[in-house]
C-alpha positions in Angstrom: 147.2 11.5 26.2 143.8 10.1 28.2 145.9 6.2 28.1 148.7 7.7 30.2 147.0 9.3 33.4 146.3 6.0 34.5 150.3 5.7 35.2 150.5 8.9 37.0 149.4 7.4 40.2 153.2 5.7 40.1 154.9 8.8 39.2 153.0 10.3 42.2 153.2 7.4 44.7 157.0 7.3 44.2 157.1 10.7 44.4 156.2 11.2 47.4 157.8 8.2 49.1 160.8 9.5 47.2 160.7 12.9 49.1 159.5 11.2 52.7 162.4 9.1 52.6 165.4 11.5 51.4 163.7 14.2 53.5 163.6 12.0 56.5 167.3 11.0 56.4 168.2 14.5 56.2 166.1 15.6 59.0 167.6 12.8 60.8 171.0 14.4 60.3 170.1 17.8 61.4 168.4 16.3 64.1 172.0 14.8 65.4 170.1 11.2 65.1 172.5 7.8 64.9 172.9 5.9 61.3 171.9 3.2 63.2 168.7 5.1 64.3 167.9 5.9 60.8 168.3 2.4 59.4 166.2 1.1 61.9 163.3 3.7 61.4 163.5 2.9 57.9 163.4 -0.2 58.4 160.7 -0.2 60.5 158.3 1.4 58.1 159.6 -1.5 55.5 159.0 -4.4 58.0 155.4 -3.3 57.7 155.3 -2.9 53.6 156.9 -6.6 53.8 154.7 -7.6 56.3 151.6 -6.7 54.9 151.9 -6.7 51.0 151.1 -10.5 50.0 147.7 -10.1 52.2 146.6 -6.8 51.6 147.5 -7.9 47.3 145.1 -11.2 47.7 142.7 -8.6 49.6 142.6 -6.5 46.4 141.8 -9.9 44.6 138.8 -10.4 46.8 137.1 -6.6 47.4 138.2 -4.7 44.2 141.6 -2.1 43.6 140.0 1.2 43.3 139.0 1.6 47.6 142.1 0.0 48.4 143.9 2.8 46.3 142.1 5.5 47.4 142.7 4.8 50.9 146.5 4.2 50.6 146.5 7.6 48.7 144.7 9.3 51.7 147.0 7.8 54.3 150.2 8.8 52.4 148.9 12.7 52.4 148.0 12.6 56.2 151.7 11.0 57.0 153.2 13.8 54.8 151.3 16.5 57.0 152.1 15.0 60.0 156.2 14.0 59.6 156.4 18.1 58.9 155.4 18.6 63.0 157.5 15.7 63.9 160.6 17.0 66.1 162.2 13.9 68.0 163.4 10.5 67.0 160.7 9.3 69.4 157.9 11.1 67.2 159.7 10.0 63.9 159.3 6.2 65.2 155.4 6.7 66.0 154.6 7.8 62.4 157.2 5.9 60.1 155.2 2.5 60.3 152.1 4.2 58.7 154.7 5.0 55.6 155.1 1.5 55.1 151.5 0.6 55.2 150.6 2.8 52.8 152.7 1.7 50.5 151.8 -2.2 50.6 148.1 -1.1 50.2 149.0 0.8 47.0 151.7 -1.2 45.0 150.5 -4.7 44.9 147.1 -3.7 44.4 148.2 -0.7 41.8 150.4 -3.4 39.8 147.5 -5.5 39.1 144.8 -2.5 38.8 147.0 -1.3 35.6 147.6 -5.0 34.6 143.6 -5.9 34.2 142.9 -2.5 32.5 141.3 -2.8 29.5 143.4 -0.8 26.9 147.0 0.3 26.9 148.4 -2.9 24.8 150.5 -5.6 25.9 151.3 -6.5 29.5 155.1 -5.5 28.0 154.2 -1.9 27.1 151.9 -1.5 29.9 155.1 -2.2 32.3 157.1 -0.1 30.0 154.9 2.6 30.9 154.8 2.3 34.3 158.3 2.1 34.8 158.9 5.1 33.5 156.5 7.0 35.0 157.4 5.6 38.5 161.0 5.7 37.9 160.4 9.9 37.2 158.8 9.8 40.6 161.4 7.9 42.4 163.8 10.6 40.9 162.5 13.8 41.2 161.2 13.2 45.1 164.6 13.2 46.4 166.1 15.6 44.1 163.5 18.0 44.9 163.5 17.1 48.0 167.5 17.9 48.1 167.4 21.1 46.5 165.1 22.5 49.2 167.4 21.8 52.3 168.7 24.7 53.2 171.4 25.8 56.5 168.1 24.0 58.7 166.0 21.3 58.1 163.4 22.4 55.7 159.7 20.7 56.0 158.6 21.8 52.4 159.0 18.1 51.2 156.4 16.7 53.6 154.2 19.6 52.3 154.7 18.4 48.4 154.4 14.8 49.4 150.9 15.5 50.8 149.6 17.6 48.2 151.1 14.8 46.1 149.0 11.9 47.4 145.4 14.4 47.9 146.1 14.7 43.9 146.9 10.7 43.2 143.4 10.4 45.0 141.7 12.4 42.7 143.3 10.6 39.8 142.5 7.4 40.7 139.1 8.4 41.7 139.1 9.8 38.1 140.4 6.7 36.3 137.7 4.8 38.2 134.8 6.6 36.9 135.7 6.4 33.3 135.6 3.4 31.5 138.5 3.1 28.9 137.3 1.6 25.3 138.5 -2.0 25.0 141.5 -2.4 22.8 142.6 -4.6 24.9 145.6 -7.5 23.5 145.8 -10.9 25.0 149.1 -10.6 27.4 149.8 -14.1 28.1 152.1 -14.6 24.8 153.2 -18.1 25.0 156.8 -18.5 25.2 158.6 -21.4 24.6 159.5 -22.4 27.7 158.1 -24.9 30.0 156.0 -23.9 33.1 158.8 -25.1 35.5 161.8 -22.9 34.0 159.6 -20.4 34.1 159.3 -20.7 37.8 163.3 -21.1 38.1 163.7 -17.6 36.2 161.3 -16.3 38.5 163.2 -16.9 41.6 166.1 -15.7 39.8 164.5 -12.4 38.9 163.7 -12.6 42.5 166.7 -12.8 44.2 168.2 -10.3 41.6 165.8 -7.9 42.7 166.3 -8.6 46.6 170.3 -7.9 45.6 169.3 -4.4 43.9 167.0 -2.9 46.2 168.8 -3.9 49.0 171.7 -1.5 48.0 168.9 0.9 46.3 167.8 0.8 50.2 171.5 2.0 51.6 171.5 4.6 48.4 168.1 5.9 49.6 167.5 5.8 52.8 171.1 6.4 54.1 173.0 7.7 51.6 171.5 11.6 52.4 173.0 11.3 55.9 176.4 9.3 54.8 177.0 11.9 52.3 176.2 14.8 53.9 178.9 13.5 56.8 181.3 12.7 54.2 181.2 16.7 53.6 179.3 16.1 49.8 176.8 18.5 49.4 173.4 17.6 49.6 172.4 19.2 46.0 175.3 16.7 44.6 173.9 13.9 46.1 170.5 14.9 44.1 172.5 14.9 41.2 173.7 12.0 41.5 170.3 10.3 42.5 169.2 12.0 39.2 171.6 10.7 36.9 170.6 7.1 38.7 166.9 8.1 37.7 167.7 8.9 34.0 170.0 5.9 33.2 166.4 3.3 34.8 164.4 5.4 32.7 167.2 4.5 29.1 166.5 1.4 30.0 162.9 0.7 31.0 162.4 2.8 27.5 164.5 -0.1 25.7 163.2 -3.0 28.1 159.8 -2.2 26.5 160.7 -2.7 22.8 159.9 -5.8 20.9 163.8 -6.3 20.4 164.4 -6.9 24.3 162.3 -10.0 24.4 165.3 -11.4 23.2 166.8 -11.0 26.4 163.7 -12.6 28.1 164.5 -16.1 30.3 167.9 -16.0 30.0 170.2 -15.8 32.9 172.9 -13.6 31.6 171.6 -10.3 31.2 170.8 -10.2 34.9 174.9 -11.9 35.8 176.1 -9.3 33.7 174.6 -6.2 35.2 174.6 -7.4 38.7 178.7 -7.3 38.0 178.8 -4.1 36.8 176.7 -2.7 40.1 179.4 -5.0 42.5 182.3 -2.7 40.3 180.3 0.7 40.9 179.9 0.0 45.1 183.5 -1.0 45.1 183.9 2.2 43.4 182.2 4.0 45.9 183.9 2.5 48.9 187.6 3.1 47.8 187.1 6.7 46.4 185.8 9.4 48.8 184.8 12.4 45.1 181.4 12.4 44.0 182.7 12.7 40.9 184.2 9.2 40.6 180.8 7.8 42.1 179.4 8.8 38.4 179.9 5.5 36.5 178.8 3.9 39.8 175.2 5.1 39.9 175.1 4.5 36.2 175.8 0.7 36.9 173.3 1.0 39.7 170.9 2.4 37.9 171.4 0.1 34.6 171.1 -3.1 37.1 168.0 -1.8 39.5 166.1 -1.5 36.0 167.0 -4.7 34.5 166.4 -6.7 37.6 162.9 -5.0 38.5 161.3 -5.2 35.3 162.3 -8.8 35.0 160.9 -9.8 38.8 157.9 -8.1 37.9 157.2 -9.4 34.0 157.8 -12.9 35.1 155.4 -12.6 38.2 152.7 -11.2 36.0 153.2 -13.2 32.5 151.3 -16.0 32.3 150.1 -16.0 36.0 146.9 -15.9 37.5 145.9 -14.2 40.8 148.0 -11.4 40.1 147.5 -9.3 43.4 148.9 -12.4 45.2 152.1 -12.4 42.5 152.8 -8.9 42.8 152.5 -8.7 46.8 155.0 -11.7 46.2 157.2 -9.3 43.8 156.9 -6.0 46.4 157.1 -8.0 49.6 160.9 -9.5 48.4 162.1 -6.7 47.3 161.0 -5.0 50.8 162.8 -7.4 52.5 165.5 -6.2 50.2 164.8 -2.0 51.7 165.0 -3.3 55.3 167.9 -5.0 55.6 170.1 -2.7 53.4 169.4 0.2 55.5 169.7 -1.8 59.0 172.4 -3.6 58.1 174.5 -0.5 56.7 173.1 2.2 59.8 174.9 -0.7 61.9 178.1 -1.3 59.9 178.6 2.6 59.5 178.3 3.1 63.8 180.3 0.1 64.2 183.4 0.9 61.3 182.8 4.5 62.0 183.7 4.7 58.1 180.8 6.3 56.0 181.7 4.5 53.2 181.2 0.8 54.6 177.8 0.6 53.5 178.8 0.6 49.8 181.4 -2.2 50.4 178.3 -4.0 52.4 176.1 -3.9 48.9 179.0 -5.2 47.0 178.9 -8.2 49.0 175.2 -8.9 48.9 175.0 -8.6 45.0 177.7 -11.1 44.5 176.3 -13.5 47.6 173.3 -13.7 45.8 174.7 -13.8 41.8 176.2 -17.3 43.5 172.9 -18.7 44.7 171.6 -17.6 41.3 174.4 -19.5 39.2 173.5 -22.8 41.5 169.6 -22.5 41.1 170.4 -22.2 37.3 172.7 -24.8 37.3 170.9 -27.4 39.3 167.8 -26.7 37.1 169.8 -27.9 34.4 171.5 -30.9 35.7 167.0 -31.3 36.7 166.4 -31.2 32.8 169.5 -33.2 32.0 168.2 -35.8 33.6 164.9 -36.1 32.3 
């Protein structure tokens, strides 16, 4: 059991932004607050994470992970504390940016803490691992913190979140201290595939990812206030972000066998999935029953996995530097959590239709499965060539 608490800093991390964020978009509702206002203060806090992953990742390459991690698990406790006092937008907008620094200390620099690890197998289980374990974060904050609103807004989430990140810091602390036995196994497996595909499938997995968490963003971030307008009750809407949480977590489990390698550098598992999300937000724009919006979180869920792990395999695979490559990895797929919720606060004041948003992700995922067909294809006619 000792190999696995060095994954429970993701479980916690995502726990705890899980709750800020679902908590936050309720509070915004019972606060009367825009969907504009809410996709830009969500925003904001991601403009920062985007902003300042890529540096504060090659800073972890320079100084060492372990201080960078314990001060992003401080900073995420003290935010908790202080969003439960908050009681305006105006207070809301002061604090939120400090969310999204705290997050591009941790993640970059967590991703290649857990990478350089000695112990825990191959770079493939190790992601394996911490998939899951951030994927049961990502899903119990907001369905946790769903369950606790009640008739007024409830501040108990904030109070979880920062007991949540004073306990990360202690197990990081801990994992820092001890030093694991080497059973170490050489992850850079060479595939057959020369260095400049690999690059093309990387920018794939890239976009891919920008597609998925861009309408993850929306589901996230926006969809507690959309729904709760939309007269769906806010424990249904935890449901439904569980079920979401449970289908990633089927499939991280099976991305981490030996027969999904398979699947590895090839284009159409990511087409294929990305189509079935487009069908589940088309879903979700036409019918107004949580019910029907079942098979659409399962699509969601099935394609948020699929794309992540394969953005953040190829960036650490065969790569050196890989603070640098994962701030790369976190800082697309933030761009990915700002726009969605921006974009879709806008198009929800501006339609006056809560379900515009989903129609809005549709269109993103099949924009960028386009400019994934003509990277792919243009590489070809590149190799064709020579």
């Amino acid at each position: 059991m000792f190999r696995y608490i060095p994954y429970l800093p993701a479980l916690l991390m995502d726990f705890c932004l899980g709750a800020l964020v679902t908590n936050t978009s309720f509070f915004s509702s019972y606060l009367n607050l825009s969907s504009t206002f809410t996709g830009f203060l969500m925003a904001t806090s991601t403009a920062f994470f985007v902003g300042f992953a890529i540096p504060f990742g090659r800073l972890s390459d320079r100084i060492g992970r372990a201080r960078i991690l314990l001060f992003a698990c401080l900073l995420v406790s003290g935010i908790s504390f202080a969003l439960s006092f908050c009681r305006t937008g105006s207070q809301l907008i002061l604090i939120y940016p400090c969310v999204g620094l705290s997050q591009a200390l941790f993640w970059p620099t967590y991703e290649a803490w857990l990478t350089e690890r000695e112990g825990g197998g191959s770079l493939i289980r190790r992601l394996m691992a911490f998939n899951l374990f951030w994927c049961v974060g990502m899903t119990t904050g907001p369905v946790i913190s769903s369950y606790l609103q009640g008739q007024s807004s409830s501040v108990l989430p904030f109070y979880c979140a920062g007991i949540g990140g004073l306990t990360n810091w202690g197990i990081i602390w801990f994992c820092s201290c001890i030093k694991p036995r080497n059973t170490s196994i050489n992850d850079n497996v060479p595939y057959a595939i020369p260095p400049k595909s690999q690059y093309v499938f990387l920018n794939i997995a890239r976009i891919s990812n920008f597609a998925s968490y861009f309408s993850l963003g929306v589901l996230r971030n926006l969809g507690p206030k959309l729904t709760r307008e939309m007269g769906i009750l806010p424990r249904s809407f935890g449901n439904l972000m569980l079920l979401m949480g449970l289908v990633q977590m089927a499939t991280f489990s099976w991305l981490g066998s030996a027969r999904s390698t398979q699947f590895h550098y090839r284009i159409s598992p990511l087409i294929v999935v990305q189509l079935f999300a487009i069908t589940g937000f088309l879903g979700m724009w036409m019918f107004q029953n949580a019910s029907f919006w079942i098979p659409s979180f399962c699509a969601v869920g099935l394609c948020a996995a699929i794309t992540y792990f394969s953005s953040l395999y190829y960036s650490l695979h065969n790569q050196q530097e890989r603070g640098d490559k994962s701030g790369w990895h976190e800082a697309i797929l933030g761009v990915g959590v700002l726009l969605g919720p921006f974009m879709g606060g806008g198009l929800d004041d501006l339609g006056k239709n809560h379900q515009n948003p989903y129609l809005l992700c549709a269109v993103v995922i099949g924009l960028c499965v386009f400019a994934e067909i003509i990277i792919w294809g243009r590489s070809r006619r590149i190799n064709d060539e020579r």
